[in-house]
Backbone as JSON, one array per atom type, in Angstrom:
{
  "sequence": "XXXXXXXXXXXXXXXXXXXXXXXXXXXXXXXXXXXXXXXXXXXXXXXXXXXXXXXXXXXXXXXXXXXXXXXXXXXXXXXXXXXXXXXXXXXXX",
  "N": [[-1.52, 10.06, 3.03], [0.09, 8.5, 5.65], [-0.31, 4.74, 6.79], [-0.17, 2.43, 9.73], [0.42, -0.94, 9.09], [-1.76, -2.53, 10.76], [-3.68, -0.82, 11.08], [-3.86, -0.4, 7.73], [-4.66, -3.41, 6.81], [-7.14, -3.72, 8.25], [-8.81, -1.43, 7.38], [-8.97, -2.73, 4.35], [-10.25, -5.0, 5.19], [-12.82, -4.4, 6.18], [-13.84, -3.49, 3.73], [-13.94, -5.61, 1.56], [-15.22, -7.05, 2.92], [-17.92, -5.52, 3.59], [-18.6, -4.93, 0.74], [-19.21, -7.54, -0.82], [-16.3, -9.6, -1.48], [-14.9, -11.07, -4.63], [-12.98, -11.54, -6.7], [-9.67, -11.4, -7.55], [-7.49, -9.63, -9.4], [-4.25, -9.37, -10.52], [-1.59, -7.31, -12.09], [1.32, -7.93, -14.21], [4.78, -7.51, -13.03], [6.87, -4.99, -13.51], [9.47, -2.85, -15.12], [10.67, -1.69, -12.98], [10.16, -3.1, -10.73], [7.39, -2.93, -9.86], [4.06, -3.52, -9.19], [0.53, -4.11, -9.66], [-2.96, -4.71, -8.1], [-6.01, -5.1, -8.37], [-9.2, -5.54, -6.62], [-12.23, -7.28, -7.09], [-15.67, -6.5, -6.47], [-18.63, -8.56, -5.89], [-20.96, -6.45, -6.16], [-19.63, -4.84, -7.68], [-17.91, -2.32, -7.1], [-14.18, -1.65, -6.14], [-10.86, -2.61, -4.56], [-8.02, -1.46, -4.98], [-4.64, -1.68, -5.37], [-0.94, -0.41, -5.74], [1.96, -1.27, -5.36], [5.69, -1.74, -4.63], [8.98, -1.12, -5.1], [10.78, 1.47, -2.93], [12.57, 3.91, -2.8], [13.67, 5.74, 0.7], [14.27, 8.43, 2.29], [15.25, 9.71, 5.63], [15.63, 11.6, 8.28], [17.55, 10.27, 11.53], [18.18, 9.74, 14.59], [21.16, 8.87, 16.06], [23.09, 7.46, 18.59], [22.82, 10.47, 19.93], [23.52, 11.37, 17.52], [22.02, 13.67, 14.58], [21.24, 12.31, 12.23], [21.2, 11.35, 8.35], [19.77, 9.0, 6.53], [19.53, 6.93, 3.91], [17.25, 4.38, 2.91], [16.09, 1.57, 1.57], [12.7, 0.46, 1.13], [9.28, -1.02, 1.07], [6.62, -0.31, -0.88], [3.18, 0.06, -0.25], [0.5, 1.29, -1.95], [-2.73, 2.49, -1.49], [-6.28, 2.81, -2.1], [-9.59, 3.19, -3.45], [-12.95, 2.26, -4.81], [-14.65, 3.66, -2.93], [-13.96, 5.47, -1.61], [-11.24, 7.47, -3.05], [-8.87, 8.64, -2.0], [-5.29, 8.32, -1.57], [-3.83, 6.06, 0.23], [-1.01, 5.42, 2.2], [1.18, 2.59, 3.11], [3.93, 1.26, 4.63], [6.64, -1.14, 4.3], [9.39, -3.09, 5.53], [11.99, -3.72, 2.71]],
  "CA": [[-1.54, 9.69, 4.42], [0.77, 7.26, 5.74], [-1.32, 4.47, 7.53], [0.38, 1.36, 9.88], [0.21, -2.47, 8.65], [-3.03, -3.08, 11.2], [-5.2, 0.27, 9.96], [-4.36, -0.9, 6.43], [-5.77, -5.01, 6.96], [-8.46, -3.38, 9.06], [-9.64, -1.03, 5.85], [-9.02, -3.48, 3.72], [-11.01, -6.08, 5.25], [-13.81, -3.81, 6.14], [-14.31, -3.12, 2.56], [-13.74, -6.56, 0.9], [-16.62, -7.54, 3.81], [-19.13, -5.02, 2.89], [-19.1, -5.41, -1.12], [-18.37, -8.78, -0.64], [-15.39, -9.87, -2.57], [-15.62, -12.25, -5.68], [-12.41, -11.86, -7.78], [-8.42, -10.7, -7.85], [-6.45, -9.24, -10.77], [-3.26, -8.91, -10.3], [-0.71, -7.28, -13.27], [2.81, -8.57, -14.4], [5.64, -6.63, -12.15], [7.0, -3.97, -14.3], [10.84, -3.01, -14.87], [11.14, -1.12, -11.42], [9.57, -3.96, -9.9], [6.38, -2.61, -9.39], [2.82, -4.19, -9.76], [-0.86, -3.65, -9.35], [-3.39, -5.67, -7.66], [-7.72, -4.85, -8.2], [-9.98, -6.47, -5.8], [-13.15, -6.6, -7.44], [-16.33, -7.08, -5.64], [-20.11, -8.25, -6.29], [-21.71, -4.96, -6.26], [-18.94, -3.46, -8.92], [-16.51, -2.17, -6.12], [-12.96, -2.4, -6.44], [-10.1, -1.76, -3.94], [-7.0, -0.77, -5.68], [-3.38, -1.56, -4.99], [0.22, -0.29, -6.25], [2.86, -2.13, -4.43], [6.9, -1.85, -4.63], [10.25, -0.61, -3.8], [10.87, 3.39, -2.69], [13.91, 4.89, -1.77], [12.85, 6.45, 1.66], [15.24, 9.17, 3.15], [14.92, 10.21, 7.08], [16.83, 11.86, 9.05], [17.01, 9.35, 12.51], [19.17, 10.17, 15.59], [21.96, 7.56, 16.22], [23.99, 8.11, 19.58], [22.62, 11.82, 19.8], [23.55, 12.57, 16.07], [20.97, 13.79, 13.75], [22.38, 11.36, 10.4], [20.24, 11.61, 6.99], [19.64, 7.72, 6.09], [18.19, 6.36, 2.7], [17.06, 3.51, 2.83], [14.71, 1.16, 0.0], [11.42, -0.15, 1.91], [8.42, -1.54, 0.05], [5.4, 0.63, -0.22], [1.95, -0.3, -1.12], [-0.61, 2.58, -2.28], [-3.73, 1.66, -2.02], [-7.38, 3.2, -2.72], [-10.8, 2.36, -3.35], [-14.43, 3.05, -5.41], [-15.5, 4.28, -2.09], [-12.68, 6.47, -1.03], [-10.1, 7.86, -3.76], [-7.92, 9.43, -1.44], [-4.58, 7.43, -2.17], [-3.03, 5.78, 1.58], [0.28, 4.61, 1.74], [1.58, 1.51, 3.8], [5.55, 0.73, 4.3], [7.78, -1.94, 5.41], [11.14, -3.09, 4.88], [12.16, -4.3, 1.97]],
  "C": [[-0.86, 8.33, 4.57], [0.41, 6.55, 6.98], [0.11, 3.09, 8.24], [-0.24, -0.22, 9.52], [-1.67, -2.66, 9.43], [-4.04, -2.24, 10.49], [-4.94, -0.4, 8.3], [-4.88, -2.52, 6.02], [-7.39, -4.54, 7.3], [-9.69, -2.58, 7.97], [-9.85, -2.06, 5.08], [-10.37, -4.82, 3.77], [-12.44, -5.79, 5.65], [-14.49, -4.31, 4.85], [-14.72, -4.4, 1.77], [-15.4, -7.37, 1.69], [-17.71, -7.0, 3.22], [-19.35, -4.84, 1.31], [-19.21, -6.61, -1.31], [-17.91, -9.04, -2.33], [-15.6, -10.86, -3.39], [-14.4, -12.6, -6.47], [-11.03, -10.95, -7.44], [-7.87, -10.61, -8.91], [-5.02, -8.48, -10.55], [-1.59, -8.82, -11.54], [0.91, -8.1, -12.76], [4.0, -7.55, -13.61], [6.18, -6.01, -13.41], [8.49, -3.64, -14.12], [11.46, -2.48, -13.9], [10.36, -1.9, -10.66], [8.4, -3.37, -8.95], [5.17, -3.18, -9.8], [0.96, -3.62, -9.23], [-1.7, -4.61, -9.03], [-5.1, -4.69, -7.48], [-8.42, -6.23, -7.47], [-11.45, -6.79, -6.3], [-14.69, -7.49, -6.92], [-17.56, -7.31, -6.6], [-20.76, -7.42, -6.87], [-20.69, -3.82, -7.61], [-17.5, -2.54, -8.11], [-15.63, -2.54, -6.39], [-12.2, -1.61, -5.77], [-8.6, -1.81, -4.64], [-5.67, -1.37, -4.84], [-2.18, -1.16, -5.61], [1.29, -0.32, -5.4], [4.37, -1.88, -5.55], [7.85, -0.69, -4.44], [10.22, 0.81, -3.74], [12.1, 3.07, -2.41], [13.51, 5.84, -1.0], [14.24, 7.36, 2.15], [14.8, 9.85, 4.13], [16.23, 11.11, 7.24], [16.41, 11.35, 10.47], [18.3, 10.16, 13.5], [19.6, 8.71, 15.95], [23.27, 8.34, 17.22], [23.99, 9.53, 19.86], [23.05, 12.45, 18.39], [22.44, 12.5, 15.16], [21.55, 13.02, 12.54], [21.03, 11.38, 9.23], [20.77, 9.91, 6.62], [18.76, 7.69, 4.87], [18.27, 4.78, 2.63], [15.81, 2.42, 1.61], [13.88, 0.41, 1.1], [10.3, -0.37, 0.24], [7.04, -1.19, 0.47], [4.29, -0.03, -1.4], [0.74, 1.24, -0.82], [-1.82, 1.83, -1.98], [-5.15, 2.79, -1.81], [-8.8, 2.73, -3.06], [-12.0, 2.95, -4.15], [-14.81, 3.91, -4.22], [-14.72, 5.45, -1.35], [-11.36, 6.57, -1.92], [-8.98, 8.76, -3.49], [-6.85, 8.45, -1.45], [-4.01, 7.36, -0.13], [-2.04, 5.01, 0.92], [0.88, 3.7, 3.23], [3.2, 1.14, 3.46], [5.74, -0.21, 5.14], [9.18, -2.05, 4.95], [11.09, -3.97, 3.97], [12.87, -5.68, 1.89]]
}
């Protein structure tokens, strides 16, 4: 499920509220410039992140033509002890 910037702060900060947060771990970026980021709370909780670049391809309408664009944006996964359903968050790279 692909969520916008406010729903994913708004989870986020839910969650970090009700376990309350205590500690970040965040790995070394990796050779496709990708990294990982655990939140880990009080209670044992931990919300999950996997952050970096995609190659996204649409197809957008430009002056009435349908055109197939790829473009690289920067996507963060993210997840949780309390919900392991994986959401995904984009912007531009």
């Amino acid at each position: 499920m692909t969520v916008n910037y406010k729903q994913y702060e708004s989870e986020k900060a839910a969650f970090l509220k009700k376990h309350s947060w205590i500690d970040c771990s965040t790995s070394p970026m990796d050779e496709y410039g990708r990294y990982h980021k655990e939140y880990i709370c009080e209670d044992g909780s931990i919300w999950y992140e996997v952050m970096g670049p995609e190659m996204v391809s649409e197809v957008v309408e430009i002056k009435k033509a349908q055109v197939k664009v790829e473009v690289k944006m920067f996507r963060t996964e993210f997840w949780s002890s309390d919900d392991s359903s994986s959401k995904y968050y984009y912007e531009q790279f």
